[in-house]
C-alpha positions in Angstrom: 4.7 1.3 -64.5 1.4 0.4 -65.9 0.7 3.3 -67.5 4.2 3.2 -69.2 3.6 -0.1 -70.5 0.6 1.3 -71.6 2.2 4.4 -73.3 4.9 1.8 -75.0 2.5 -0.6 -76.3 0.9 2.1 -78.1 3.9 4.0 -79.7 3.3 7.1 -76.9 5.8 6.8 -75.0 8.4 9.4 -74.4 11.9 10.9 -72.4 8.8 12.8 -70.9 7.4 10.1 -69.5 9.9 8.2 -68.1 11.7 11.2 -66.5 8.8 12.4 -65.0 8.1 8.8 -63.6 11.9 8.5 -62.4 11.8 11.9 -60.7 8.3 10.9 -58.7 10.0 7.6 -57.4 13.5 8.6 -56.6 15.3 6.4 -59.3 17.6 7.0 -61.8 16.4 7.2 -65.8 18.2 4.1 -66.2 16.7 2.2 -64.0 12.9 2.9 -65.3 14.2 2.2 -68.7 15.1 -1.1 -66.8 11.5 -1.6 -65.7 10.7 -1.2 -69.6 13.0 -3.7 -70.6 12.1 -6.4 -68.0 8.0 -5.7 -68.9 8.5 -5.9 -72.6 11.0 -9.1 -72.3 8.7 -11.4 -69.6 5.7 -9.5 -69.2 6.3 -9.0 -65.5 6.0 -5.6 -63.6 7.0 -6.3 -60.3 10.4 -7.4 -58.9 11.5 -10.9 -59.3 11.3 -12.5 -55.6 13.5 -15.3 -55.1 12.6 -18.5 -53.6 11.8 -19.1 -50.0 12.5 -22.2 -48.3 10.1 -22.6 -44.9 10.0 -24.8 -41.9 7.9 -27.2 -42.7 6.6 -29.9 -40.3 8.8 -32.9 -41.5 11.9 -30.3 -41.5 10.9 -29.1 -37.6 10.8 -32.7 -37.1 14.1 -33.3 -38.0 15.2 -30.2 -35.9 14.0 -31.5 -32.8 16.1 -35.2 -33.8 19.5 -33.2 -34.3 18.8 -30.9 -31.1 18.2 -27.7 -33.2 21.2 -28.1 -35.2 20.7 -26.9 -38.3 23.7 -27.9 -40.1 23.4 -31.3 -38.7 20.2 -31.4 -40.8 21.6 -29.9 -43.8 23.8 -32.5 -43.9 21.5 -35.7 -44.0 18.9 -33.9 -46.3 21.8 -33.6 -48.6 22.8 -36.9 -48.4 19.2 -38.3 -49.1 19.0 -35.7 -52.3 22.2 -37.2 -53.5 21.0 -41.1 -52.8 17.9 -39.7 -54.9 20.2 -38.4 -57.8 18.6 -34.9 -57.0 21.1 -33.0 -55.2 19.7 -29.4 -56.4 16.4 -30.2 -54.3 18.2 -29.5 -51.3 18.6 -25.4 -50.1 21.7 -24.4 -49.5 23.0 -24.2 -45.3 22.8 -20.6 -45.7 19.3 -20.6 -47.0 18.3 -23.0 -44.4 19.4 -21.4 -41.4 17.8 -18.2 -42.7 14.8 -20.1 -42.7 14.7 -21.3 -39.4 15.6 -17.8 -37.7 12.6 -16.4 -39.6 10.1 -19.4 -39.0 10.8 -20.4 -35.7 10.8 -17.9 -32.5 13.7 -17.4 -30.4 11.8 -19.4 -27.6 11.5 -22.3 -30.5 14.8 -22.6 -31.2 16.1 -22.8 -27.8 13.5 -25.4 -26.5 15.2 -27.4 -29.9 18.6 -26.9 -28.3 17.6 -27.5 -24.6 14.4 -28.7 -24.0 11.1 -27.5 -22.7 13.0 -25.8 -19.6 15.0 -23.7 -22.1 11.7 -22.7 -24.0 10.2 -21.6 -21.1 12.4 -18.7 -20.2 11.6 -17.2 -23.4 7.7 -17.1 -23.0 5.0 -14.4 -21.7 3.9 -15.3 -18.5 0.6 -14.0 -18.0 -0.3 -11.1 -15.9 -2.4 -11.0 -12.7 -5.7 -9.3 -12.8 -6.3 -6.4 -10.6 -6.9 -6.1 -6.9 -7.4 -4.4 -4.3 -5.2 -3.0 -1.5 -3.6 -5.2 0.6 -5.6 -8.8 -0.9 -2.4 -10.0 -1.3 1.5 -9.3 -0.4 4.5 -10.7 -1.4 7.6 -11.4 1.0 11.0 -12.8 0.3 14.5 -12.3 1.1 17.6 -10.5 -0.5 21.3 -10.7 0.3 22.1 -7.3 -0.5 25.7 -7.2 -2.5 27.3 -4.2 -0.5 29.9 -5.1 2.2 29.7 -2.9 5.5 31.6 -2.2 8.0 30.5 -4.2 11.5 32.4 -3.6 14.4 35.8 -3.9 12.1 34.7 -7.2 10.0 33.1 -6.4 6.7 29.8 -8.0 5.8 26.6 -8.3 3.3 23.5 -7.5 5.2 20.2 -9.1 4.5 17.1 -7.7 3.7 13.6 -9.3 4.2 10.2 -7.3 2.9 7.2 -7.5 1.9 5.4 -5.8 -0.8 2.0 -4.5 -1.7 0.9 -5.9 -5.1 -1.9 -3.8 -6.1 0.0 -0.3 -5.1 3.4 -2.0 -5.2 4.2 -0.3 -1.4 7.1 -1.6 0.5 4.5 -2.0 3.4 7.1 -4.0 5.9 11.1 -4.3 6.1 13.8 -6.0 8.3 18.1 -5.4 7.9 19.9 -7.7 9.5 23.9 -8.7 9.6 23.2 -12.4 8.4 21.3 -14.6 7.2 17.4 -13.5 8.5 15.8 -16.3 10.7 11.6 -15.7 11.6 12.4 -13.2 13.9 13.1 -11.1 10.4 9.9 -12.1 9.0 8.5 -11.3 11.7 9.6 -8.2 12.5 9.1 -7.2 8.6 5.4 -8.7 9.4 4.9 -5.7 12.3 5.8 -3.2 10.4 3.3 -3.7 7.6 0.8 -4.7 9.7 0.7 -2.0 12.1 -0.4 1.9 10.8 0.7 3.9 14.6 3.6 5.7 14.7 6.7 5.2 13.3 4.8 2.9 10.7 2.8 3.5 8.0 0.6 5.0 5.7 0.7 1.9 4.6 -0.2 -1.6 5.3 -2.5 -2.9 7.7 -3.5 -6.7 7.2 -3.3 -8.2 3.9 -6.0 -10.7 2.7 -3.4 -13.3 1.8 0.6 -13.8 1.7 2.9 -15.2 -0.8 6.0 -16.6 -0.6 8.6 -19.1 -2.6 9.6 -22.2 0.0 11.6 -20.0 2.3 11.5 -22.0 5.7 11.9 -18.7 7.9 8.6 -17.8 6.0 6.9 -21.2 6.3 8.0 -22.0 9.8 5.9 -22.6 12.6 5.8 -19.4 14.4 5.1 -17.5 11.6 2.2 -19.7 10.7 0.2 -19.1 14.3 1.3 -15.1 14.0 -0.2 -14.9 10.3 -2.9 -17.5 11.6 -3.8 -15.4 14.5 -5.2 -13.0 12.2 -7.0 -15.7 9.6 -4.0 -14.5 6.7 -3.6 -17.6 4.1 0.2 -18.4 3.0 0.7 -19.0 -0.2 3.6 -21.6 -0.7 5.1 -21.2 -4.3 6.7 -23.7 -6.3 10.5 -23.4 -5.7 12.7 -21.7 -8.4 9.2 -20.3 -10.0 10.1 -16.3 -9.6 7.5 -15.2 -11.9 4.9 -16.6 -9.8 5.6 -13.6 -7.4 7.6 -11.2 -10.0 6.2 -8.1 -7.9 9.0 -8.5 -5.0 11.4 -10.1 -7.9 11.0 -6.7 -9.6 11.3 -5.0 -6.2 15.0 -7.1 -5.5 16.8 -6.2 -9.5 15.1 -2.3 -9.3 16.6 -1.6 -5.7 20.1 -3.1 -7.0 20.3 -1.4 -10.0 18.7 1.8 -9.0 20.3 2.1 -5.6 23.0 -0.1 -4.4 25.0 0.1 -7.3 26.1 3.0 -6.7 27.4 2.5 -2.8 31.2 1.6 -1.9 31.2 -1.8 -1.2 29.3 -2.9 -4.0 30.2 -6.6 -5.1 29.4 -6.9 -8.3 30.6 -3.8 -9.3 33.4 -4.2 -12.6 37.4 -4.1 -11.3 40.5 -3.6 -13.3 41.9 -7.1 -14.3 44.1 -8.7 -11.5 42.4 -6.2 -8.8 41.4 -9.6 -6.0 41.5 -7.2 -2.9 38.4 -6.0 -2.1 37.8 -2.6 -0.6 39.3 -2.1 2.4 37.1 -2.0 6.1 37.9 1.6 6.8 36.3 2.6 3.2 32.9 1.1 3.7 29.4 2.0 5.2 28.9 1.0 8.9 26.3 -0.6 9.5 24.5 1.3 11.6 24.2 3.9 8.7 23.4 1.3 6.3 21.3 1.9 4.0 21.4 5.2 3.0 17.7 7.7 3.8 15.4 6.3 0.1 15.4 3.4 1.6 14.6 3.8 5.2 10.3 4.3 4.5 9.4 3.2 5.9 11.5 2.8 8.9 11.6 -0.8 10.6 12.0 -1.9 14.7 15.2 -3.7 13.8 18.6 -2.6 15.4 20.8 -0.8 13.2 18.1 0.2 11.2 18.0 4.4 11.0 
């Protein structure tokens, strides 16, 4: 556009020119004459960008007073602009809110609405460094949402493992029919620690342990068994799962990868108005629950196959 201004200031100009400028940058004819028009009438050559409002610190302020609502703020900066005699000061709502999605993360704007709680469950939690093979595992316990078949009564087994978090190897597992007690844990402990047959490749003793408040995990005979061998446990915070997000990964991949896909499945989507589960005599026994992927590597535990 420059070098058409150029052209047009000194009488040069042609159809030529502005064809051949119109063709190179996709536009109509019209629209370079357009260009021509606005350059010669306010000396301008590039587009006419309209105003931006931004959040500044008084107007994040005032977010954090009315909870993140925006409209809420809206509404007393326009009433100060009209106690001022300046009500054209004041951005419209639209412009405002548009504003504050652009400025202001998502993580922002819900800590505005719910607090520092809320804001958290938007951040980037850091990432462990590196280790080594078995420095450290990760245990914890998962009610898995597939009904079996035991002995005629249908029930949700349990599953209590432990994972490898440098290689991210299931290096111990336990089933059991209800809710695991320590000899779970334990029996999940022997089959990571111990490489004869039927266990490993994997496992052998890990150079620490860590775990989220579960009293099976914490009690005291699985302190003197994990003591025995001079094995640290690590007692997370409660309701903290991103301080062990290795087994939390392990427990949302096996559901969606795996048991989704089993009849029985809980949480799978019914017709509306469909309240009866699935009957007994359609569901896994338990004894052949679950299916071969998940059996490796194979546990001590009854029912287990």
């Amino acid at each position: 556009m420059l070098h058409l201004v150029a052209l047009d200031g000194r009488g040069e100009l042609t159809t030529a020119h502005a064809r051949l400028v119109a063709r190179a940058l996709g536009v109509s004819l019209r629209t370079v004459w357009n260009w021509l028009a606005v350059a010669r009438r306010e000396g301008r050559l590039s587009a006419c960008m309209p105003d931006r409002s931004t959040v500044t610190p008084e107007l994040r302020a005032r977010l954090a007073v009315w909870g993140g609502n925006v409209a809420a703020v809206h509404r007393e900066l326009l009433a100060e602009a009209r106690a001022a005699g300046d009500p054209e000061a004041v951005p419209s709502l639209a412009t405002l809110q548009r504003a504050v999605r652009r400025d202001l993360s998502v993580g922002e704007r819900a800590g505005l609405r719910g607090g520092e709680a809320a804001r958290r469950r938007f951040d980037v939690y850091g990432k462990r460094p590196s280790t080594y093979r078995n420095a450290c595992w990760e245990g914890d316990h998962k009610r898995i949402p597939v009904r079996v078949d035991l002995e005629g009564s249908a029930v949700c087994p349990w599953v209590t493992w432990f994972i490898d978090v440098a290689t991210k190897v299931i290096v111990g597992v336990a089933l059991t029919p209800h809710q695991p007690a320590r000899d779970a844990v334990l029996a999940a402990l022997r089959t990571g620690i111990s490489r004869q047959d039927p266990h490993g490749p994997f496992g052998g003793l890990p150079g620490r342990v860590r775990v989220d408040r579960g009293k099976e995990f914490l009690c005291r005979t699985v302190e003197r068994a994990l003591g025995a061998f001079a094995v640290p446990v690590d007692d997370l915070p409660a309701y903290k799962p991103y301080r062990k997000g290795t087994i939390e990964a392990l427990n949302g991949a096996v559901e969606e990868m795996l048991l989704v896909s089993l009849p029985g499945y809980t949480h799978r989507a019914r017709p509306a108005e469909a309240y009866h589960p699935d009957p007994v005599e359609e569901l896994l026994p338990y004894p052949d629950f679950p299916p071969p992927p998940v059996c490796t590597p194979p546990v001590s535990t009854p029912g287990w196959h």
